[in-house]
C-alpha positions as CSV (number, residue, x, y, z in Angstrom):
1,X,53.5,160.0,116.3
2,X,53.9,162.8,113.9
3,X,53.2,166.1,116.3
4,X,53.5,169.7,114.8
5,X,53.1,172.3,117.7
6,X,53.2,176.2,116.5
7,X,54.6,178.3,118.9
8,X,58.1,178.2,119.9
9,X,57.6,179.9,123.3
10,X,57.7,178.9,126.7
11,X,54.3,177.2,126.7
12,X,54.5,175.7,123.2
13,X,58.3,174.7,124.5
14,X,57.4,173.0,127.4
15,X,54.7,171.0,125.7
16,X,57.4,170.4,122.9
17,X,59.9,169.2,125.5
18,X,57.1,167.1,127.2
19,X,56.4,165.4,123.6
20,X,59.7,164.9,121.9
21,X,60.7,162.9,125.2
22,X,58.1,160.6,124.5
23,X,60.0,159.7,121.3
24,X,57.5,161.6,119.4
25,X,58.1,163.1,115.9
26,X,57.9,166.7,116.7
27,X,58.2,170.1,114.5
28,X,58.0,173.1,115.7
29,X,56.8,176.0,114.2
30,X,57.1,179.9,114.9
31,X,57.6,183.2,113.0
32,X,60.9,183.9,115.4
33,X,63.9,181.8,114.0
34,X,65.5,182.9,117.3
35,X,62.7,181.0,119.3
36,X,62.7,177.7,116.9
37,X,66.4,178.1,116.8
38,X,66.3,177.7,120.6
39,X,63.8,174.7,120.3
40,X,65.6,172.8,118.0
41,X,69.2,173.3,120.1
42,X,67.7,172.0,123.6
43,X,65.4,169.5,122.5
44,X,65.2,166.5,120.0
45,X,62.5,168.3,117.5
46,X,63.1,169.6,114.2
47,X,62.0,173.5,113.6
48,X,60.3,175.5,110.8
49,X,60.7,179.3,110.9
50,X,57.4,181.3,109.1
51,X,53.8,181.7,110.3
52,X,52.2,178.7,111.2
53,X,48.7,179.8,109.5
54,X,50.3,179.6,106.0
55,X,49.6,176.1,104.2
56,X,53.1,176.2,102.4
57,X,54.7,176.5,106.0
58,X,52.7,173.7,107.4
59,X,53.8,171.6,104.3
60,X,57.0,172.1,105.3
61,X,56.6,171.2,109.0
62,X,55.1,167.6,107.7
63,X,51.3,168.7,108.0
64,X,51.1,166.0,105.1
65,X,51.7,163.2,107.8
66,X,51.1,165.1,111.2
67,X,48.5,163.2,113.3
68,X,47.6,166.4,115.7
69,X,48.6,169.6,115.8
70,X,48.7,172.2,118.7
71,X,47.9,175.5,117.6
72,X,49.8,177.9,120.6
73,X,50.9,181.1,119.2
74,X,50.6,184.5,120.9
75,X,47.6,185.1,118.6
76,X,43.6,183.6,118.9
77,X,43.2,185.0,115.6
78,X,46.3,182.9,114.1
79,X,45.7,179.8,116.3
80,X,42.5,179.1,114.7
81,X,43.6,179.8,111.3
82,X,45.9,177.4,111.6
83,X,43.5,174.6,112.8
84,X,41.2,175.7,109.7
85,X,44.2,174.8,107.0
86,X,45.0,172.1,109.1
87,X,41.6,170.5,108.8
88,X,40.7,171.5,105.7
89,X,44.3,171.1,103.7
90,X,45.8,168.5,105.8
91,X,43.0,166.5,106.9
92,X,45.1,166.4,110.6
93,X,43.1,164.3,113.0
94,X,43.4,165.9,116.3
95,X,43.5,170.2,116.6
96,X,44.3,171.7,119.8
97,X,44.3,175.4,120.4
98,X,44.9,178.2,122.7
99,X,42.7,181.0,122.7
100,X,42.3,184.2,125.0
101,X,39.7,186.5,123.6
102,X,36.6,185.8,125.8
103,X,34.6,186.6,123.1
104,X,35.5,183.4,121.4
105,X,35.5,181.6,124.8
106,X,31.5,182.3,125.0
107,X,29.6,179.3,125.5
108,X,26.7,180.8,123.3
109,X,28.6,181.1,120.4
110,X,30.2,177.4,121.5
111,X,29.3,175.9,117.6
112,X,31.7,177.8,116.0
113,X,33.9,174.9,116.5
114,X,32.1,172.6,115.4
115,X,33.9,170.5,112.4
116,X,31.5,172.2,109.5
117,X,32.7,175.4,111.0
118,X,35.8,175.5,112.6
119,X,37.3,172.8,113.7
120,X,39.2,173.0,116.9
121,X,38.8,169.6,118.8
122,X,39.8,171.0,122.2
123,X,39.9,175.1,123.3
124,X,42.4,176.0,126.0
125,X,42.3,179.5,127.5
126,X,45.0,180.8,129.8
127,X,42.7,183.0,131.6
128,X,40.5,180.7,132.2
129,X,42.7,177.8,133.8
130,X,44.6,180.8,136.0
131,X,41.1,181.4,137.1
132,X,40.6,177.6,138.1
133,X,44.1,177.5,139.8
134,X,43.6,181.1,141.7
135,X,40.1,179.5,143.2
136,X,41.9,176.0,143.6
137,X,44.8,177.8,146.0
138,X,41.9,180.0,148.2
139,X,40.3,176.8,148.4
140,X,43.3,175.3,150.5
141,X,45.3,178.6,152.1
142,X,48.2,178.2,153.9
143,X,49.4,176.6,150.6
144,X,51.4,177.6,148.1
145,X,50.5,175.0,145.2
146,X,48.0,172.5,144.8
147,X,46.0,170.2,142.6
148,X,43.2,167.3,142.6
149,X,44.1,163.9,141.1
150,X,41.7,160.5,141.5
151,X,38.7,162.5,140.8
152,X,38.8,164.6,144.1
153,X,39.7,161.3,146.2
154,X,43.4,163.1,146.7
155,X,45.1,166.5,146.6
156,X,48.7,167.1,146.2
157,X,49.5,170.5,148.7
158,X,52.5,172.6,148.2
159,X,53.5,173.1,152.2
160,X,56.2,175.5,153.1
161,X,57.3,174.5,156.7
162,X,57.8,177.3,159.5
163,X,60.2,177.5,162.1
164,X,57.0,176.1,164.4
165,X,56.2,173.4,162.4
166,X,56.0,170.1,164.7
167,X,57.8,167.7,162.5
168,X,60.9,169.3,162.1
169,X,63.9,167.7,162.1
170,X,61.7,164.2,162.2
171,X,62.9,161.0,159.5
172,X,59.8,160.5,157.1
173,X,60.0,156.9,158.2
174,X,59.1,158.2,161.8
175,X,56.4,160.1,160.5
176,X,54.5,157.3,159.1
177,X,54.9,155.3,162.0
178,X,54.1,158.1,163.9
179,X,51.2,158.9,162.1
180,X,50.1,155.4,161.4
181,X,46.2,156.2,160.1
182,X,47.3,159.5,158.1
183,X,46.8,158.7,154.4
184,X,49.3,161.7,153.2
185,X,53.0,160.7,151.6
186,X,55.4,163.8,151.4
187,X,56.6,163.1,147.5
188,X,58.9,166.2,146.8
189,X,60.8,168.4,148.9
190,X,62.7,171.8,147.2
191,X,65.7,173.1,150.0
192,X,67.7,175.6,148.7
193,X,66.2,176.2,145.0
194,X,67.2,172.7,144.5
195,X,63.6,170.1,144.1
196,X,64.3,166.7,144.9
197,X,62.1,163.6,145.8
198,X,62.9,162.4,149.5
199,X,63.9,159.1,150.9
200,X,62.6,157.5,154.1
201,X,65.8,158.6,155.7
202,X,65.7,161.9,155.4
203,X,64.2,164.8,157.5
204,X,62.1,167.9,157.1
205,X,64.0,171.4,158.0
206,X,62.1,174.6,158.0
207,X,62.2,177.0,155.1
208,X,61.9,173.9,153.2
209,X,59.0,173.2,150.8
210,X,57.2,170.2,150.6
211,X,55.3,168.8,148.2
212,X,52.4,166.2,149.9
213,X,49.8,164.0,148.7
214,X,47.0,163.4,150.9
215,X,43.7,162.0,151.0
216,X,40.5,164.3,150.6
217,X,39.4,163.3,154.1
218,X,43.0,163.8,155.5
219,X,43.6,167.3,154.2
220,X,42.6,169.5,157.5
221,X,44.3,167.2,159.7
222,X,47.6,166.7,157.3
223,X,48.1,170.8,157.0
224,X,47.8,170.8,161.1
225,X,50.5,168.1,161.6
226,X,52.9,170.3,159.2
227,X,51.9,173.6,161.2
228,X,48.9,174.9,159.0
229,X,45.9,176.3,159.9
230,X,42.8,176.1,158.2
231,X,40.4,178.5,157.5
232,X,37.5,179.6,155.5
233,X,38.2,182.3,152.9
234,X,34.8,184.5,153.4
235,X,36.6,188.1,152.6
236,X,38.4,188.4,149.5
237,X,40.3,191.3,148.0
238,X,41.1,190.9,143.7
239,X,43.8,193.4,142.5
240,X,43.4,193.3,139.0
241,X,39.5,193.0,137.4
242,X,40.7,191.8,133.4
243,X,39.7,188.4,132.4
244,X,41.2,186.3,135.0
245,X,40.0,188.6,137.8
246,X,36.3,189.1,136.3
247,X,36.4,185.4,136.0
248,X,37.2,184.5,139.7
249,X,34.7,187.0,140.8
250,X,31.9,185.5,139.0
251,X,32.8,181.9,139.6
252,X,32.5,182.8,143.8
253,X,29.4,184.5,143.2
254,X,28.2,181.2,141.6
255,X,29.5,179.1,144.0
256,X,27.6,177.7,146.7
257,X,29.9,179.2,149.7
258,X,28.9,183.0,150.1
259,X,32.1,185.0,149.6
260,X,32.4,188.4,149.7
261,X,34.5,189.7,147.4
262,X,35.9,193.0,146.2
263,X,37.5,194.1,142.8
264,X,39.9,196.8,142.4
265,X,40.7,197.6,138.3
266,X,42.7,201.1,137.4
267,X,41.8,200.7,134.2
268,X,38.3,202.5,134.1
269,X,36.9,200.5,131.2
270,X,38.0,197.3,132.7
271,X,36.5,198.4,136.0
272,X,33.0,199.1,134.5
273,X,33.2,196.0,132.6
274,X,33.5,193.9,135.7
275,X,31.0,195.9,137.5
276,X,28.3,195.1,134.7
277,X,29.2,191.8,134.6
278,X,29.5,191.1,138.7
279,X,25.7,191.5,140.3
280,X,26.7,191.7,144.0
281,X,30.7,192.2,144.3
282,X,31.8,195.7,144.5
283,X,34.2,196.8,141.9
284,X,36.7,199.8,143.1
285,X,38.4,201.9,140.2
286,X,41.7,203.0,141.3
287,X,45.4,201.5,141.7
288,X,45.8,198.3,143.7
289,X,48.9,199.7,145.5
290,X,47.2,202.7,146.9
291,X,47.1,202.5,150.7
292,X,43.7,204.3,150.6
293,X,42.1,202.4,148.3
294,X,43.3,199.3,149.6
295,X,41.7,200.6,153.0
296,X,38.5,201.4,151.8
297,X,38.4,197.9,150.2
298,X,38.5,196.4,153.5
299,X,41.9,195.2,153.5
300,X,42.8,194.8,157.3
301,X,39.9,192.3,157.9
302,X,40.2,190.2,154.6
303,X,40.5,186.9,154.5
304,X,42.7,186.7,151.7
305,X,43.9,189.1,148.8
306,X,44.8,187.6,145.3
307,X,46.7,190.0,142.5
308,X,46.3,188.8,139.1
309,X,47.4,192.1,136.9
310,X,49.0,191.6,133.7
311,X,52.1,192.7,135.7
312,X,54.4,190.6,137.7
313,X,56.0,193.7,140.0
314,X,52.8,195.0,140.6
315,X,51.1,192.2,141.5
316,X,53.8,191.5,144.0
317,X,54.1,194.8,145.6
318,X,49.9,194.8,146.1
319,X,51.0,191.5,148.0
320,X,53.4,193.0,149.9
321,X,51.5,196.0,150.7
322,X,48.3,193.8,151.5
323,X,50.3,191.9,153.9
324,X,51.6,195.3,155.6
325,X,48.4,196.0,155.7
326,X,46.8,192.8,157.6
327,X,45.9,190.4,155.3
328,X,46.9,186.9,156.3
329,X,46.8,185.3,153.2
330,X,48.0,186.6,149.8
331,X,48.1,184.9,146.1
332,X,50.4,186.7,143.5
333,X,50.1,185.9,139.3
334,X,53.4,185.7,138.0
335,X,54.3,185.1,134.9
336,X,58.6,185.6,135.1
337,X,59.5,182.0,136.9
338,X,63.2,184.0,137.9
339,X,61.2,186.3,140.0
340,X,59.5,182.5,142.2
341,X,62.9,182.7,144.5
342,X,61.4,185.7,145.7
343,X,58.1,185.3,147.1
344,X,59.4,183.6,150.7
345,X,61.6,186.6,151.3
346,X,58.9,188.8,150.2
347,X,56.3,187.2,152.5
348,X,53.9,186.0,149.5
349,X,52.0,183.5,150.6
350,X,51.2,181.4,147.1
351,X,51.8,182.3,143.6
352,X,50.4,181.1,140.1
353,X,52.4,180.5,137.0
354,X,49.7,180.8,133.9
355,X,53.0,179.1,131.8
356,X,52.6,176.0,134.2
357,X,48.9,175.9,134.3
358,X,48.5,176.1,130.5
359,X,51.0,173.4,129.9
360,X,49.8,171.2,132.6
361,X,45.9,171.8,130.4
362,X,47.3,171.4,127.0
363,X,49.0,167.9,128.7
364,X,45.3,166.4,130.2
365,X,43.8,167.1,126.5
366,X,46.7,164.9,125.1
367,X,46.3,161.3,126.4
368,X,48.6,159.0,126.1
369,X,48.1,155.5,127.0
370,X,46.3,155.3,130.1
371,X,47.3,158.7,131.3
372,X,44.2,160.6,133.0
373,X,46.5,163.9,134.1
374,X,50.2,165.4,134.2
375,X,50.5,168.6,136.4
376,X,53.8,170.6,135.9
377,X,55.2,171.4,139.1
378,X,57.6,174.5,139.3
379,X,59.5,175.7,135.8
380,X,58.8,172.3,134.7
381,X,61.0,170.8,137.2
382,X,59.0,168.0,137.6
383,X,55.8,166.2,137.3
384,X,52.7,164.2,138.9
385,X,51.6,161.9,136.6
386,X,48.0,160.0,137.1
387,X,48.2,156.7,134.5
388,X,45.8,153.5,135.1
389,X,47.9,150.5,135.4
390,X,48.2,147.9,132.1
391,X,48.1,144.5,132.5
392,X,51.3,144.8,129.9
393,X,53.5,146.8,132.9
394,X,55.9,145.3,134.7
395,X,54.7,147.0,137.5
396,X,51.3,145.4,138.0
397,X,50.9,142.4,140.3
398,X,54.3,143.3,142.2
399,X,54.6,145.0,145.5
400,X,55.7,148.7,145.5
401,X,58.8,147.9,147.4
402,X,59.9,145.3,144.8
403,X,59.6,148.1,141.7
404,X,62.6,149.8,140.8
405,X,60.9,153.4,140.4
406,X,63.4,155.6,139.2
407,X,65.3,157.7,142.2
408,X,64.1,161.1,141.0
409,X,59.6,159.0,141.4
410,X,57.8,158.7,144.4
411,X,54.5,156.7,144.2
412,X,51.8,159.2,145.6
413,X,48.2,157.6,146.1
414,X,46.6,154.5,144.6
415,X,43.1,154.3,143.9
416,X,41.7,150.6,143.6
417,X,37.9,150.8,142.3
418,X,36.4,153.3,144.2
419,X,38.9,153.5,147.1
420,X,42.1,155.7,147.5
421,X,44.4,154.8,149.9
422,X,48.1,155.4,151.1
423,X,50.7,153.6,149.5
424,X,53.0,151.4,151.7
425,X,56.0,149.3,150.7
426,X,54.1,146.4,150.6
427,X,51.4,147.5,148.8
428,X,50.5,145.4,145.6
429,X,49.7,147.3,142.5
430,X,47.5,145.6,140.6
431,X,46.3,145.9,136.8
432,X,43.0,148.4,136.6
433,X,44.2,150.6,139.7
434,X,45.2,154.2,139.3
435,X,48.4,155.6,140.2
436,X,49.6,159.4,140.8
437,X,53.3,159.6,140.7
438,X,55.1,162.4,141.1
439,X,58.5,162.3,139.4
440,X,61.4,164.8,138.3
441,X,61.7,165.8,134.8
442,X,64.6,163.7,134.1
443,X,63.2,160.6,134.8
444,X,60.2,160.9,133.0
445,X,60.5,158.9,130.4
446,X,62.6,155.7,132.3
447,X,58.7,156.2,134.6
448,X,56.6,155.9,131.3
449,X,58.8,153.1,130.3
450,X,58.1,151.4,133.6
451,X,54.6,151.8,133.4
452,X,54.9,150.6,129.9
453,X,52.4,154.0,128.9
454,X,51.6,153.4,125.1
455,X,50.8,156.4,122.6
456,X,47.2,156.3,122.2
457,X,46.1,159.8,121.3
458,X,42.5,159.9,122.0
């Protein structure tokens, strides 16, 4: 398939990587030789340097024949642009953009994408799936990643495991049989910077960070077995009340659970924007990493603070200082992935890459096959990959222990009709069921070649 993805950086990259190792035809395009020079030197994609919205550039990048496009530039304006000449000019089938102004995000003015307008078959907006993620983590603390696969029936939770944590030091094969009933299968373990997926042999140490997939039923009693405990987030502190902030804050005053929530902006604008906006959270104008402030804000007996500035240090340091402070559980945004190896030492409880969230969005809006969802884990180190089995794999009708899954995949959860269960080594995999994998980057594509996952865009 003839892809052309505009936007050479990390997020259009990523998606570009994820792509062209599908044996895709794939162009990138981006204003910045530097960037499409980069692109075309690590991956297998061919690169155009000039602005994607001009039709003579898109000629160039093979709009002519291009069967979708992915419109991910730094700029909404440019983005949409570009799916306009794309439509109109091109006549490319499928248009995916990116777009941050929340004016264009509002759900009254939701016909401007139409096809007689403008036609943009799928929106994604950064802001708006940070939002989702930063809500996702309060909504299982004590973690420091996680994500829903079979449509709620399992969660994968990022675990880091403390010096008290009761399984230490334990085989995985032990665990299971010590834990005969528990429907959760540790799939990824990262020990020293270094992620890998585990064998039965091998044993948990703390410091180590694990990544598990459990059953929705199984979650409270899977984070107490690794040393968690679970607790209601009913105080919450927000450094930071831009877009992603104002968002969280009105999405837990929608949601059913009563939270009480407070908003600290230093911008003043920004501040009196979110306090129109926000009915009953209170919205504090001042710096996030002022003791005072934080104070009055009710710090000490929060539940949980979550910093989500446009800055990486600053959002980090609020963490920090929140933690000083008493707050048990913090959440930092950062966008820098070198600055990740930091967070343990620092004492930052969870952490959200918008990068990784965007990518892991742009991936669920590109289907391929019988691929319901791909979540990125880490700086695209590796991935969890939810497919419905063919009839056409080698894989269905055979036991899971009689499937040579790649060394870097580990089968997660397998959902037959209705019904997710654990997956054992005698478990039969049969055509129909759903699968969540997760697997390292570099084994990707000898996974989709397994699962025999054809390209079936939409």
């Amino acid at each position: 398939m003839k892809i052309i993805i505009c936007g050479a950086g990390q997020v259009g990259w990523q998606i570009a990587r994820h792509l062209a190792g599908e044996r895709n035809d794939v162009t990138v395009v981006d204003n910045n030789p530097d960037l499409v020079r980069r692109a075309t030197d690590t991956l297998d994609v061919q690169g155009v340097a000039g602005f994607a919205s001009y039709p003579d550039v898109l000629d160039r990048a093979g709009a002519r024949d291009a069967e979708m496009i992915i419109a991910a530039t730094h700029s909404d304006e440019v983005n949409m642009v570009t799916c306009q000449v794309a439509h109109s000019v091109f006549g490319i089938n499928r248009k995916i953009a990116r777009l941050r102004s929340q004016s264009y995000l509002d759900a009254i003015y939701s016909d401007l994408y139409r096809r007689d307008h403008m036609p943009i078959d799928v929106v994604i907006s950064p802001e708006k799936e940070v939002a989702t993620a930063a809500l996702q983590r309060l909504s299982a603390p004590a973690t420091f990643d996680t994500e829903v696969f079979m449509d709620g029936g399992a969660q994968l939770l990022g675990i880091t495991l403390d010096e008290d944590c009761p399984v230490l030091n334990t085989p995985l094969r032990q665990l299971t049989d010590l834990f005969s009933t528990l429907r959760a299968v540790v799939v990824g373990v990262r020990r020293d910077g270094t992620l890998f997926a585990p064998e039965p042999k091998d044993q948990l140490f703390a410091g180590d960070d694990c990544y598990v997939f459990a059953h929705r039923d199984d979650i409270s009693r899977t984070m107490e077995i690794f040393g968690k405990k679970t607790s209601s987030q009913d105080r919450v502190v927000l450094v930071g009340g831009g877009n992603v902030g104002l968002d969280v804050a009105l999405a837990m005053e929608g949601g059913t659970r009563r939270i009480r929530a407070k908003v600290i902006e230093k911008n003043r604008i920004c501040a009196e924007r979110a306090a129109e906006a926000l009915e009953r959270t209170i919205v504090l104008n001042g710096d996030g990493l002022d003791a005072a402030l934080l104070a009055e804000a009710g710090i000490s007996r929060a539940d949980a603070m979550l910093a989500v500035t446009d800055d990486d240090k600053t959002n980090m340091l609020a963490c920090v200082r929140a933690k000083a402070e008493g707050c048990d559980y913090v959440i930092a945004l950062i966008n820098d992935p070198t600055l990740v190896p930091l967070m343990t030492p620092l004492g930052i409880d969870a952490y959200i890459n918008p990068r990784a969230t965007t990518v892991s969005s742009i991936l669920r809006h590109i289907r391929h096959g019988r691929v319901r969802s791909v979540y990125s884990i880490g700086d695209a180190e590796a991935e969890v990959i939810e497919a419905e089995v063919l009839s056409t794999s080698p894989i269905a009708g055979r036991k899971i222990n009689e499937i040579e899954f790649p060394e870097g995949a580990l089968v997660g959860a397998i959902k037959k009709g209705s019904k997710v269960i654990r997956p054992m080594g005698d478990t039969r995999i049969d055509e129909g069921d759903v699968i969540a994998v997760f697997t390292l980057t570099k084994d990707v594509e000898q996974l989709e070649q397994l699962m025999q996952v054809s390209i079936d865009f939409f």
